[in-house]
Gaussian input, Z-matrix of N, CA and C with variables (Angstrom, degrees):
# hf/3-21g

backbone

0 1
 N
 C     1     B1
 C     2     B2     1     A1
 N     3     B3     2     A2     1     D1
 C     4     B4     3     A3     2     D2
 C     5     B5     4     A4     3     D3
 N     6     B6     5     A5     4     D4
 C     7     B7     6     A6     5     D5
 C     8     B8     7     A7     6     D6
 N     9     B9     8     A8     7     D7
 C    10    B10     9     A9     8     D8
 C    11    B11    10    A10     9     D9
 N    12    B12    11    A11    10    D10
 C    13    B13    12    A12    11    D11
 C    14    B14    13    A13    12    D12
 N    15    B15    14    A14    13    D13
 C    16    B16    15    A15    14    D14
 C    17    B17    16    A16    15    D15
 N    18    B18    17    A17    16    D16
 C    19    B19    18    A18    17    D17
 C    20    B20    19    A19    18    D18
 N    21    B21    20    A20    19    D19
 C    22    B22    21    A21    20    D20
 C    23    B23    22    A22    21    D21
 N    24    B24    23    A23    22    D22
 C    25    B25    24    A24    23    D23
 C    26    B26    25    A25    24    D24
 N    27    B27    26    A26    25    D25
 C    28    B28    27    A27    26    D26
 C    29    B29    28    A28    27    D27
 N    30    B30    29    A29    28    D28
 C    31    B31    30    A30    29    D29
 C    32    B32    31    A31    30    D30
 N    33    B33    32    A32    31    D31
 C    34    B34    33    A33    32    D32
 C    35    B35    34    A34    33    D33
 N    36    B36    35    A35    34    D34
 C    37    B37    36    A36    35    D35
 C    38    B38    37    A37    36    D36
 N    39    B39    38    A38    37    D37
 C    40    B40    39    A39    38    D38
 C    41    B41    40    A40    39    D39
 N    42    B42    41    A41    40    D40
 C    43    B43    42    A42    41    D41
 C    44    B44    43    A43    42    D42
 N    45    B45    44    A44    43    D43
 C    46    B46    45    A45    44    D44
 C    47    B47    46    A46    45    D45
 N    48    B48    47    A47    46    D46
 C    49    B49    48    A48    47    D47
 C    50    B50    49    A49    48    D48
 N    51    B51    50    A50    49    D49
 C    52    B52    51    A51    50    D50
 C    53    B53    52    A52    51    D51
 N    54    B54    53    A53    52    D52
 C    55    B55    54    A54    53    D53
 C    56    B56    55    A55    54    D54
 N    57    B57    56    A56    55    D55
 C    58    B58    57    A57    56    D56
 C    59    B59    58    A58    57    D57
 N    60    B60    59    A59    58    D58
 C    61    B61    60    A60    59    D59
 C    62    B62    61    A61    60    D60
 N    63    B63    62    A62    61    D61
 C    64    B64    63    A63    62    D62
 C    65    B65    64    A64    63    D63
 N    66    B66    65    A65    64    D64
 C    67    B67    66    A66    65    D65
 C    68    B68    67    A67    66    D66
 N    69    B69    68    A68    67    D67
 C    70    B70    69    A69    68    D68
 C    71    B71    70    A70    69    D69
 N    72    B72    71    A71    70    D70
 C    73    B73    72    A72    71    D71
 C    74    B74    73    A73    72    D72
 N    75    B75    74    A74    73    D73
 C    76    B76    75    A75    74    D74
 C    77    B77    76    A76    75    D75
 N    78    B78    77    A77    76    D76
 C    79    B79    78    A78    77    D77
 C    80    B80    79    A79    78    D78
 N    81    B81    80    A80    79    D79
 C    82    B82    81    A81    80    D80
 C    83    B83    82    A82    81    D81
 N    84    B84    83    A83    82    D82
 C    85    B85    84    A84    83    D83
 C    86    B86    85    A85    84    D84
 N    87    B87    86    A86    85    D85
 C    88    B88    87    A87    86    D86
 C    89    B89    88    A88    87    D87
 N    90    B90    89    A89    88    D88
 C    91    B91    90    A90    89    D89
 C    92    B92    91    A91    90    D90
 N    93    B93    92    A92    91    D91
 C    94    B94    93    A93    92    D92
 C    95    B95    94    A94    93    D93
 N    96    B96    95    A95    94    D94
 C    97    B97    96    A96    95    D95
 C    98    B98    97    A97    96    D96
 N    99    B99    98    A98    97    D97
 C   100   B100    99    A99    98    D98
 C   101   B101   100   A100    99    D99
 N   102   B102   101   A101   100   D100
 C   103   B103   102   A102   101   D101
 C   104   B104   103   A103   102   D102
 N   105   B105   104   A104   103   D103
 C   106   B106   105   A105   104   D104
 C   107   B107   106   A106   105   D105
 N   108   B108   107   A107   106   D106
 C   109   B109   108   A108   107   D107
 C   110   B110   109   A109   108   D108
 N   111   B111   110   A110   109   D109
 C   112   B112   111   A111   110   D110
 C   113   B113   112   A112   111   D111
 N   114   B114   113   A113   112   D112
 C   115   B115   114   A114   113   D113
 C   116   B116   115   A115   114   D114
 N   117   B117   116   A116   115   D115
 C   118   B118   117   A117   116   D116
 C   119   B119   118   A118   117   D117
 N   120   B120   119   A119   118   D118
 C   121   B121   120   A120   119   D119
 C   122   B122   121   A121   120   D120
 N   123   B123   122   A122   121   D121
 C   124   B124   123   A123   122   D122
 C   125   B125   124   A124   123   D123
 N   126   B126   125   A125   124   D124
 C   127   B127   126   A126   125   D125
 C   128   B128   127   A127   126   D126
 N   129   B129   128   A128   127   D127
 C   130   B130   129   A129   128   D128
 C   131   B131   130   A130   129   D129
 N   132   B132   131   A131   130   D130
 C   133   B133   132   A132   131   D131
 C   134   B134   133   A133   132   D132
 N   135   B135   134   A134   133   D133
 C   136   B136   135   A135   134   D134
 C   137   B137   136   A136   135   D135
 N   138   B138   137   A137   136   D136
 C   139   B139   138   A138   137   D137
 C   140   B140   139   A139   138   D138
 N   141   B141   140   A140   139   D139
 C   142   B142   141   A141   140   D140
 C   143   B143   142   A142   141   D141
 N   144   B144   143   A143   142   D142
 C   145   B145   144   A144   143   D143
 C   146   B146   145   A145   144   D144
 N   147   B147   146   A146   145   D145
 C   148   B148   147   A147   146   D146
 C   149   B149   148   A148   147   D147
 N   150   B150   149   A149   148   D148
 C   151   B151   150   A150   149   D149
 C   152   B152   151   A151   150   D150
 N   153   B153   152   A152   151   D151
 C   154   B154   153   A153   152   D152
 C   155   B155   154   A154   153   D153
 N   156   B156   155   A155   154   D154
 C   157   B157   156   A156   155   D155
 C   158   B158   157   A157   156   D156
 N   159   B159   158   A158   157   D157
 C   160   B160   159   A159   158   D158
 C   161   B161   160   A160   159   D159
 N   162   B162   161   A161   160   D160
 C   163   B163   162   A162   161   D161
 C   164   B164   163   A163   162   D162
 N   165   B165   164   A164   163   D163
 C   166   B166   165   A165   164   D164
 C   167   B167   166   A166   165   D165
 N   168   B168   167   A167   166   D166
 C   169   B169   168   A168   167   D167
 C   170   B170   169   A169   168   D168
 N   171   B171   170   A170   169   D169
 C   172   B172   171   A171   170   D170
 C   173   B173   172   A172   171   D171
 N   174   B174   173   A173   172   D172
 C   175   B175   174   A174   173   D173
 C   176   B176   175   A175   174   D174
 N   177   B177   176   A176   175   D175
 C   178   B178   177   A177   176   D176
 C   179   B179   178   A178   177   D177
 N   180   B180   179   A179   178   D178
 C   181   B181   180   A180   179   D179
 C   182   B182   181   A181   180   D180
 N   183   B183   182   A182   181   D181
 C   184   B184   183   A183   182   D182
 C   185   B185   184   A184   183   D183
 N   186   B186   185   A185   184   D184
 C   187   B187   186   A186   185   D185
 C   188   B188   187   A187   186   D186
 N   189   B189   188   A188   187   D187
 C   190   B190   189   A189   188   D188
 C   191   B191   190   A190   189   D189
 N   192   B192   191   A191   190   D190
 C   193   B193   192   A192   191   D191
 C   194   B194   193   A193   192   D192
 N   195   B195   194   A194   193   D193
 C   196   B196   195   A195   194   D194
 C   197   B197   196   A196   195   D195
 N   198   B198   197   A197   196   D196
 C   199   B199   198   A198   197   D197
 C   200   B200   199   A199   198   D198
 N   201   B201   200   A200   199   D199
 C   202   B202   201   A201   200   D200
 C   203   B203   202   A202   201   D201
 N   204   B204   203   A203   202   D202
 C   205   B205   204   A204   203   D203
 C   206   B206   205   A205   204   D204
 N   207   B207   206   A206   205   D205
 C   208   B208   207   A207   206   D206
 C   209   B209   208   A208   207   D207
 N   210   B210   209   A209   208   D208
 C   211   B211   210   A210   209   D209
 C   212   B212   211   A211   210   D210

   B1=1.4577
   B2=1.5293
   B3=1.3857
   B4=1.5197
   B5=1.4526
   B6=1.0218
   B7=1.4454
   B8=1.4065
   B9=1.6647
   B10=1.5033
   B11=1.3278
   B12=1.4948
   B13=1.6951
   B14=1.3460
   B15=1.1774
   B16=0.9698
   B17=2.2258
   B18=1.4314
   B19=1.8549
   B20=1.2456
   B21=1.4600
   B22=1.5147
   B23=1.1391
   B24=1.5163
   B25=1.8172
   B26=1.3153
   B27=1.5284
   B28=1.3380
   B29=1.6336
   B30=1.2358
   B31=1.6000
   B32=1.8768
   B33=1.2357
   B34=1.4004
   B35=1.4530
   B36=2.1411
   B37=1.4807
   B38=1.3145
   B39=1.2340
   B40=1.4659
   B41=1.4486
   B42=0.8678
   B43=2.3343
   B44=1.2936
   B45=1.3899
   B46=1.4781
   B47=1.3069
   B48=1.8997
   B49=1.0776
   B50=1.5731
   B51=1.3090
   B52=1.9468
   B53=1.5547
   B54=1.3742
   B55=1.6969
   B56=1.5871
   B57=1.5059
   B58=1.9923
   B59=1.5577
   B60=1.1860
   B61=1.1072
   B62=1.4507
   B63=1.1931
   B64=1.7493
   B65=1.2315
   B66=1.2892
   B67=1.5504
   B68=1.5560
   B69=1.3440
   B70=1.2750
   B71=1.1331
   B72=1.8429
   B73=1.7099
   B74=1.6149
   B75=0.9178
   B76=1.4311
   B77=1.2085
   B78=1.2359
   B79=1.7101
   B80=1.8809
   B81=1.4841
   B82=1.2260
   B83=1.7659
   B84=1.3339
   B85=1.3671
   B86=1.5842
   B87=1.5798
   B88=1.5269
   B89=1.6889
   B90=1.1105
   B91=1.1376
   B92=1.6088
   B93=1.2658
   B94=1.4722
   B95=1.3016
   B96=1.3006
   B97=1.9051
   B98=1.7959
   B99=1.6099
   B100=1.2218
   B101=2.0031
   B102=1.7544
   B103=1.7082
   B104=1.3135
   B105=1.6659
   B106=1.7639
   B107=1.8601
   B108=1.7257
   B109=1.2129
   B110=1.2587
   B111=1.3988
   B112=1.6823
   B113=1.6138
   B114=1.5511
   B115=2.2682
   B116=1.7386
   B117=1.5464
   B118=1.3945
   B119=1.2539
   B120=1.5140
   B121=1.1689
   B122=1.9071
   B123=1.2989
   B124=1.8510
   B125=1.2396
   B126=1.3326
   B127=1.4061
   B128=2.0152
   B129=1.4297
   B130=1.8001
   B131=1.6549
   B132=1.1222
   B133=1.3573
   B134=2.2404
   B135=1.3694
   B136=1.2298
   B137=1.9332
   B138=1.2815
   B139=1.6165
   B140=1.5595
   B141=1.4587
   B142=1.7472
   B143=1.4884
   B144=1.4596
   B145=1.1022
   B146=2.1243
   B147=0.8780
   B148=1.5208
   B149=1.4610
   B150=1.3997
   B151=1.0551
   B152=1.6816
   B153=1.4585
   B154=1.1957
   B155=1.4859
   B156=1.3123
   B157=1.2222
   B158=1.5982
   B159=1.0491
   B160=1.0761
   B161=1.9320
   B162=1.0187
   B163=1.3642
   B164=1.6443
   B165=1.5914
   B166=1.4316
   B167=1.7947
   B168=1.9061
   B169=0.7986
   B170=1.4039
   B171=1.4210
   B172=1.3297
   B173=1.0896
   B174=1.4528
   B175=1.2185
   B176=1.1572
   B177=0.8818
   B178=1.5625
   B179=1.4652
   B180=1.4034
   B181=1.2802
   B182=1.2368
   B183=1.6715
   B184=1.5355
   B185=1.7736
   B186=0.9856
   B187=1.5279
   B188=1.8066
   B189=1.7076
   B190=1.2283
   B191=1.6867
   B192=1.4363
   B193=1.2198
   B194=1.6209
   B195=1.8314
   B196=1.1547
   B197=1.6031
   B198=1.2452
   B199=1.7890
   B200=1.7484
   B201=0.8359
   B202=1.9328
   B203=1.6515
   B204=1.3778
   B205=1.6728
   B206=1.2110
   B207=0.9985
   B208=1.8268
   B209=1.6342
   B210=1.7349
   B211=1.4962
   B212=1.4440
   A1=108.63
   A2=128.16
   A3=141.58
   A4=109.33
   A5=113.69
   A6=121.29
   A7=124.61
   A8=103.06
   A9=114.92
   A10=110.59
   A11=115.97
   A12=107.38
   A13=105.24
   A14=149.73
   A15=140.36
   A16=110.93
   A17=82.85
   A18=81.65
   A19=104.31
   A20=125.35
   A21=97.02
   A22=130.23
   A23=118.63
   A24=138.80
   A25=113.06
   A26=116.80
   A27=122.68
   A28=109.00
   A29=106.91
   A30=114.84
   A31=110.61
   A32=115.81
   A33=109.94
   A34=134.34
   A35=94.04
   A36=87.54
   A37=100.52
   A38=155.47
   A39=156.29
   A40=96.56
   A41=118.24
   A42=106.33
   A43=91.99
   A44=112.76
   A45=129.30
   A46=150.36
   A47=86.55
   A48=99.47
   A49=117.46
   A50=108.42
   A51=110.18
   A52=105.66
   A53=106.90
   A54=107.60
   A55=130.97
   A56=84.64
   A57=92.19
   A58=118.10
   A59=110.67
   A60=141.04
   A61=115.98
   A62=114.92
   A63=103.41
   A64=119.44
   A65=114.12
   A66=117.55
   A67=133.21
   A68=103.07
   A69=120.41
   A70=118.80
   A71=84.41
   A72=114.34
   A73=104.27
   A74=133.60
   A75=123.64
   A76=109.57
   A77=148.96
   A78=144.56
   A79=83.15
   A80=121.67
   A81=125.34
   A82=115.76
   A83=97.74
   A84=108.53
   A85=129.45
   A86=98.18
   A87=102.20
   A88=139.43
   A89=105.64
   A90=105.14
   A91=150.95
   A92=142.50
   A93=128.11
   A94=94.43
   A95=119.83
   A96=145.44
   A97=78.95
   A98=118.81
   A99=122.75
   A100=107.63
   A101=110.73
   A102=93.70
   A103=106.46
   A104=114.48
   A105=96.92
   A106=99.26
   A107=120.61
   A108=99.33
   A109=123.62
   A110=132.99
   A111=128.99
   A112=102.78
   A113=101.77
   A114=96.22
   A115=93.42
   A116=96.02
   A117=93.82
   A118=139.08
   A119=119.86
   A120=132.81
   A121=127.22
   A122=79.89
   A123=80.05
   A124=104.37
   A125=135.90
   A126=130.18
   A127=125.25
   A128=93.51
   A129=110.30
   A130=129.62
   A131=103.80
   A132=128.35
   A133=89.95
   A134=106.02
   A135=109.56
   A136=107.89
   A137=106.56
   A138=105.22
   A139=111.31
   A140=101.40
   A141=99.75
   A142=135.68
   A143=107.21
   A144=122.41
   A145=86.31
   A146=131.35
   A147=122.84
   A148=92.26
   A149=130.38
   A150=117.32
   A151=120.67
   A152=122.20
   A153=137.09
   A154=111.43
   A155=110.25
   A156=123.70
   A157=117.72
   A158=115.17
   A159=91.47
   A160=101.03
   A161=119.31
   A162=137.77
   A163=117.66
   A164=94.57
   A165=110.69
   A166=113.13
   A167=118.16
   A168=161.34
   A169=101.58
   A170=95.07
   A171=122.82
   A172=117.18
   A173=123.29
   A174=123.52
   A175=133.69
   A176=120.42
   A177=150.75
   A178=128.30
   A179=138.40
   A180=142.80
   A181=105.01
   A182=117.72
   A183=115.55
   A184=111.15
   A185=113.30
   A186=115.17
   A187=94.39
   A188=118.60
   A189=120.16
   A190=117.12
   A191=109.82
   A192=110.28
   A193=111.83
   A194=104.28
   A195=96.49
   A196=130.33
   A197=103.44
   A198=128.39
   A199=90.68
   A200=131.94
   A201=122.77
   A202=106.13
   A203=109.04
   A204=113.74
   A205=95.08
   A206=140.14
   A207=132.87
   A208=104.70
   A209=88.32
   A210=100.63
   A211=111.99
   D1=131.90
   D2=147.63
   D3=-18.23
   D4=143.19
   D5=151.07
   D6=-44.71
   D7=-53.57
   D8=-179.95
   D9=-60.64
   D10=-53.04
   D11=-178.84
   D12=-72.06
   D13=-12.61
   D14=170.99
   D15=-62.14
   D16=-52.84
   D17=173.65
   D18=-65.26
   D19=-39.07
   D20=-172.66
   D21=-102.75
   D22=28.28
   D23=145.80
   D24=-82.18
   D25=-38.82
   D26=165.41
   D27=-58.02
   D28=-77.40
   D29=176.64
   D30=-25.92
   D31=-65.99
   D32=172.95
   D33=-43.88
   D34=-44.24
   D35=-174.15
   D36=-84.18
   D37=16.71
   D38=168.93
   D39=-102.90
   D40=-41.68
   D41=174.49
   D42=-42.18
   D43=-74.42
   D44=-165.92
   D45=-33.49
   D46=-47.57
   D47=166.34
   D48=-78.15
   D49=-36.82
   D50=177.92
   D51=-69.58
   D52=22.34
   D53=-166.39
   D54=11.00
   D55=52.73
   D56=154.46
   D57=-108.08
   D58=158.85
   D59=161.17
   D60=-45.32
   D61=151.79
   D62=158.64
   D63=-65.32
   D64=-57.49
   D65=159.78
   D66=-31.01
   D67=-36.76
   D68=159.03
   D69=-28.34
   D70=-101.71
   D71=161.34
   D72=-31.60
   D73=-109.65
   D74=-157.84
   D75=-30.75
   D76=-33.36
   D77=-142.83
   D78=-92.29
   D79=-45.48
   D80=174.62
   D81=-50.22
   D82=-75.03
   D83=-179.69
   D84=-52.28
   D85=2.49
   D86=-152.40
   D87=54.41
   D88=22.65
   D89=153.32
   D90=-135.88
   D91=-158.82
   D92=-165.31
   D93=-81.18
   D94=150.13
   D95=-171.37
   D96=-71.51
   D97=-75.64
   D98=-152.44
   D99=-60.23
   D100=-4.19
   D101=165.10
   D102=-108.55
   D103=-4.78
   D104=168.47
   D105=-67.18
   D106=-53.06
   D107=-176.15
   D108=-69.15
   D109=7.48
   D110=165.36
   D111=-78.30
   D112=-32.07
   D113=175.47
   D114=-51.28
   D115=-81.21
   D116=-163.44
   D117=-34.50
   D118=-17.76
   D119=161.33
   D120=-107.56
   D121=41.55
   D122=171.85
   D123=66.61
   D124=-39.78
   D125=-160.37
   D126=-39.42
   D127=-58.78
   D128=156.09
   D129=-129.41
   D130=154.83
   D131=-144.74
   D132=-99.56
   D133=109.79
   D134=-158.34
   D135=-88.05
   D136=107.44
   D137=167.29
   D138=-16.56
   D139=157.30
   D140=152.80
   D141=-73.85
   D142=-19.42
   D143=-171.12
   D144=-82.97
   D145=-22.97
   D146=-170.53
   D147=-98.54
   D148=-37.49
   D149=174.01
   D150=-56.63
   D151=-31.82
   D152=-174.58
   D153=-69.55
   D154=-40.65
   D155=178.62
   D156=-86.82
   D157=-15.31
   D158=177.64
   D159=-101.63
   D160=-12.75
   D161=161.06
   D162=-33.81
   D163=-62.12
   D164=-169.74
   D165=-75.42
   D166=1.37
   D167=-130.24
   D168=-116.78
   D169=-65.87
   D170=174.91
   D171=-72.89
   D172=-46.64
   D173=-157.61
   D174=101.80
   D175=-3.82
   D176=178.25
   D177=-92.14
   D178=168.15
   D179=157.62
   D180=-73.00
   D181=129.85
   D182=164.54
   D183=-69.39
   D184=22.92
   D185=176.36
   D186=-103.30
   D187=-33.40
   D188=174.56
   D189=-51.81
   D190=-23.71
   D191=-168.06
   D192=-86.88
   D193=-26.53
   D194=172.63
   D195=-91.77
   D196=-16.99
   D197=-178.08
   D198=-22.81
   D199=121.42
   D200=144.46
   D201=-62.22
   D202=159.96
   D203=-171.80
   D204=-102.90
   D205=145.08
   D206=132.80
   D207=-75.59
   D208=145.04
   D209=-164.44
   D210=-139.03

């Protein structure tokens, strides 16, 4: 798996589980709803500084976002 799909399976199952929204999440993180859903779908490739933020968001380590899972 990519790096990128890796954040944005991570990225989802951490929305999810803190049960927000994209809208949510972005309205938090400061940013647009429609580039959290371009993460989640591969579409763009997320800075560190967006990774951080949306991390601190979560609650999480932005290293959580990149971890790959074994499955």
């Amino acid at each position: 798996m990519q790096i990128r799909e890796t954040f944005a399976a991570n990225l989802k199952k951490y929305r999810k589980a803190k049960g927000l929204s994209q809208e949510e999440l972005a309205h938090q993180a400061d940013l647009d709803r429609t580039y959290i859903s371009s993460l989640e779908r591969c579409v763009y490739a997320a800075s560190i500084d967006v990774v951080g933020r949306i991390a601190d968001v979560l609650e999480i380590k932005p290293s959580d976002l990149l971890r790959e899972r074994k499955e």
